[in-house]
C-alpha positions, 0 to 999 in steps of 0.5 A, a space after each residue: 501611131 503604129 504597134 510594134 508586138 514586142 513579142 513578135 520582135 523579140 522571137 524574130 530576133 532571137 531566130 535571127 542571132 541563132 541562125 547568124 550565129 550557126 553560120 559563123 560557127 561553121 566557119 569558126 570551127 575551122 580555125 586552128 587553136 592559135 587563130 583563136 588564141 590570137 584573137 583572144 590575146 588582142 581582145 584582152 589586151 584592147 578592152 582594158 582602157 575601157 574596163 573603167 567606162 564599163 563598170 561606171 556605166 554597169 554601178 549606175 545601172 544596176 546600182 549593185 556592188 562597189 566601184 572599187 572592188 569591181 576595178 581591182 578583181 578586174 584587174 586580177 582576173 584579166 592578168 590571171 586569166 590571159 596567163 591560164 589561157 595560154 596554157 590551155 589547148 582547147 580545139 584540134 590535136 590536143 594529145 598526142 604520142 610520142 609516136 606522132 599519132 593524135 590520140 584525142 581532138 577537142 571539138 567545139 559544141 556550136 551555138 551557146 546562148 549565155 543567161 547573164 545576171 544582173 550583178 557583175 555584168 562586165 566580168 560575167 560578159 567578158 568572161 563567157 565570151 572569152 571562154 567561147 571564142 577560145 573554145 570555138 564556139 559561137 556566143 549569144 548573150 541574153 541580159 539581165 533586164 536590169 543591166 541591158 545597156 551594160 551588158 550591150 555596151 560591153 559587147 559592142 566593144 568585144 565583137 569589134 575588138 574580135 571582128 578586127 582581129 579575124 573572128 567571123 561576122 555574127 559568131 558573137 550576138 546579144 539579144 536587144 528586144 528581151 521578152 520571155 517569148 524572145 528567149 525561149 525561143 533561143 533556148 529552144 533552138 535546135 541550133 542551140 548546142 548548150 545554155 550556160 545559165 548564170 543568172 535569170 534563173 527562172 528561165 531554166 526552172 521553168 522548162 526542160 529545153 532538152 539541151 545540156 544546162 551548166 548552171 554557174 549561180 552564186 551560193 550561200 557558202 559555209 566557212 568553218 574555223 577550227 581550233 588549230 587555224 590561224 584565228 586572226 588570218 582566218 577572221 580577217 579573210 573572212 570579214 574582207 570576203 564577205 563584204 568584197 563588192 557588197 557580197 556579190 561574189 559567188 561563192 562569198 562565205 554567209 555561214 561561219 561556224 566556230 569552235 566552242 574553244 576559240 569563241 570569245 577569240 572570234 568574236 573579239 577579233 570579228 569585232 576588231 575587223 569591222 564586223 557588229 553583232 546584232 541585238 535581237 531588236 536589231 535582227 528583226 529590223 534588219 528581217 524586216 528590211 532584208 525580207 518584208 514577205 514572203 521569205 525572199 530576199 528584198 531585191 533593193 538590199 542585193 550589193 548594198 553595203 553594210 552602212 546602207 543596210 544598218 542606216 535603212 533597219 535604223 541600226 547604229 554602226 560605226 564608220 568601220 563597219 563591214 559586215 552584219 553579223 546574226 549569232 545563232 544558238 542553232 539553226 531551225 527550220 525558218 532561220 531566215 539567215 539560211 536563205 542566200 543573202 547577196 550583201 554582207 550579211 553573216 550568220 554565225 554558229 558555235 559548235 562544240 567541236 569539229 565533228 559537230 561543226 561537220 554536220 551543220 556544215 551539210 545541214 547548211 548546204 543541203 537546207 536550202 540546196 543553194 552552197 556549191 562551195 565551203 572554206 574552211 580554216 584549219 591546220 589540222 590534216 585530219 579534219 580537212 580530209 574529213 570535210 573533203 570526203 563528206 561535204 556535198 560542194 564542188 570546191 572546198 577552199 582550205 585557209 584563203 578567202 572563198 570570195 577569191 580563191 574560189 575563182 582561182 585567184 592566188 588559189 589551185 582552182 582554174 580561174 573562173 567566175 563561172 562556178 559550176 552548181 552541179 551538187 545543188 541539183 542544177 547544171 551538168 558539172 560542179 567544176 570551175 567552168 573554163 574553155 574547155 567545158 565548151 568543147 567535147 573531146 573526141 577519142 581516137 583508136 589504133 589497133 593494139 597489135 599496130 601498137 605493140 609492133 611499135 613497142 617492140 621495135 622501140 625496145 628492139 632498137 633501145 637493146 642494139 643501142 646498150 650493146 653498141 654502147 658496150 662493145 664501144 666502152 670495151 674499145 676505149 678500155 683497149 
């Protein structure tokens, strides 16, 4: 029988898509904006009746999240994102004056491998793809080894959709034969203009490629009620936002924090909404099972529910139960509810007051350097511009569901699943990453006095209008 070095196969491959899609680029570079928005207008309207076979195929896979919650924010971000993109100019003349002269051109930046996680693999790959076919750029995508037949099949899908539609030949590529030595060689490339790394995060701690890395990672978000917040809408937020797809989301809220004052009116409504405290017997089989060594999170408790997680640490729930909930008197050095914890599972702190609860707030984030995100559930002005200048995060969501309104959902952020994790030490921008993050933007210059006879003349020709307009009024009085 004859030996294949998987290796060898792998590093070929990825020189191959590189290359391919270099070429594509050159062409696609050329295209005006609404080519490539005509392109991306097909492509999310095509693939919609295939949403449901994708996402059936990527829960048996990967067996991460709930089926359910995955159709519903599919549905919402395709409509959400189809109306933001149609305002979006992203490449060619993007500014110009009232004069005519182009002032600013956005300029696709080539060749981007996209690092793919392994849960929510359908939104992750339609979403980056979009993004880059609106932004010009060609796209290589490298699965998550868990969720590779997923992750192909909806490419398949989106390359023949684009194909047909106008998009050239091998702009679009996904890599078959993964091996560590396959991907190092696409993100070594120097045909590799940027890596956008949403997931296989191993990859980019373990080199400097010497390339500009947006990191787009999920993060352990602290949610901070205060005392003059709406309690009940604040706590029901909470509890569907946290167990929403079995708390795979990115920027899901894992900390809550609370005033002394409004404690017992937490609790009882946390209750009321599907939450169960945990006894200390409880806690440590639910450690035992979350994590059995090592301090690091069991990868078969990553998008279980909370019915899974009680039933294998032999915890009795009832049927509602939504969530898991640790109360801490304060938070040590080993709290092992400080780590990320990709299920629904919340870690819930009381502080006297508001200033307190500032400073558990950076704590948190800054611990464990994995919160990109906070929420916060107030209506007083004063505390919400307190946390706003202070907290080391890209985005703060103020009295809505941070799993959603993060991505932009029924929120004032750019909707996007690509939650930049700039203020945790990792990737070049702490924004919501859109089209346009893809492009850089090209300034143009003209001379001031060039401008300045301009200006003259319009304000030469504006006074000859107001004198005429009077000697005509002057007439008409007659």
């Amino acid at each position: 029988m004859q030996q294949v070095d998987e290796d060898l196969l792998s590093i070929q491959e990825g020189r191959i898509l590189v290359e391919t899609a270099r070429d594509a680029q050159h062409l696609v570079k050329e295209y005006e904006q609404k080519n490539l928005d005509a392109i991306v207008e097909k492509l999310l309207a095509e693939i919609k009746p295939d949403i449901s076979r994708f996402l059936a195929t990527e829960i048996k896979e990967t067996n991460l999240g709930c089926y359910k919650d995955k159709e519903i924010l599919m549905e919402r971000l395709l409509k959400a994102l189809s109306k933001e993109l149609d305002q979006q100019l992203c490449v060619g003349n993007i500014v110009e004056d009232s004069a005519g002269n182009v002032l600013q051109v956005g300029v696709p930046l080539g060749v981007i491998p996209i690092l793919l996680p392994a849960e929510n693999t359908t939104l992750n790959v339609l979403y980056s793809l979009t993004i880059g076919i609106k932004s010009g750029n060609a796209m290589v995508l490298i699965p998550h080894p868990k969720a590779q037949k997923t992750t192909y099949l909806v490419f398949q899908k989106i390359r023949e959709i684009c194909e047909a539609n106008g998009l050239p030949k091998g702009c679009l590529g996904c890599v078959s034969s993964l091996t560590d030595k396959g991907v190092k060689e696409i993100l070594t490339s120097q045909d590799s203009a940027m890596i956008l790394a949403i997931g296989n995060q191993n990859y980019i701690n373990a080199a400097n490629y010497q390339r500009p890395i947006i990191y787009g990672g999920t993060g352990a978000t602290p949610v901070f009620i205060e005392r003059s917040a709406d309690v009940k809408k604040a706590v029901k937020a909470i509890v569907d936002s946290r167990s929403y797809d079995c708390g795979l989301l990115p920027a899901t809220e894992q900390y809550l924090i609370a005033e002394g004052v409004i404690a017992s009116e937490v609790r009882a409504l946390l209750q009321e909404y599907g939450a169960h405290f945990l006894s200390k017997e409880e806690e440590k089989n639910l450690l035992a099972l979350l994590q059995p060594k090592n301090n690091q999170i069991n990868p078969s408790c990553v998008g279980k529910n909370a019915q899974w997680l009680a039933k294998e640490a032999n915890i009795g729930v009832t049927s509602t139960t939504k969530v898991l909930v640790s109360e801490q008197d304060y938070m040590y050095d080993e709290d092992p509810f400080a780590n990320e914890m990709k299920c629904p599972v919340l870690a819930f702190y009381l502080e006297p007051d508001w200033m307190h609860a500032c400073e558990k707030s950076i704590r948190l984030l800054k611990e464990k350097n994995n919160g990109h995100t906070l929420a916060i559930h107030s209506h007083n002005k004063l505390v919400l511009k307190e946390f706003a200048l202070k907290k080391p995060v890209g985005r703060m969501i103020v009295n809505a569901p941070a799993s959603m309104a993060s991505m932009g959902l029924q929120s004032t952020l750019p909707v996007s699943v690509i939650l930049g994790g700039f203020t945790t030490g990792r990737g070049i921008s702490a924004k919501n990453i859109t089209a346009k993050d893809l492009t850089y933007v090209r300034e143009i210059s003209y001379p001031v006095e060039s401008l300045s006879e301009n200006k003259q003349s319009e304000t030469k020709s504006d006074v000859e209008t107001d004198i005429l307009e009077k000697i005509l009024k002057k007439i008409m009085e007659k």
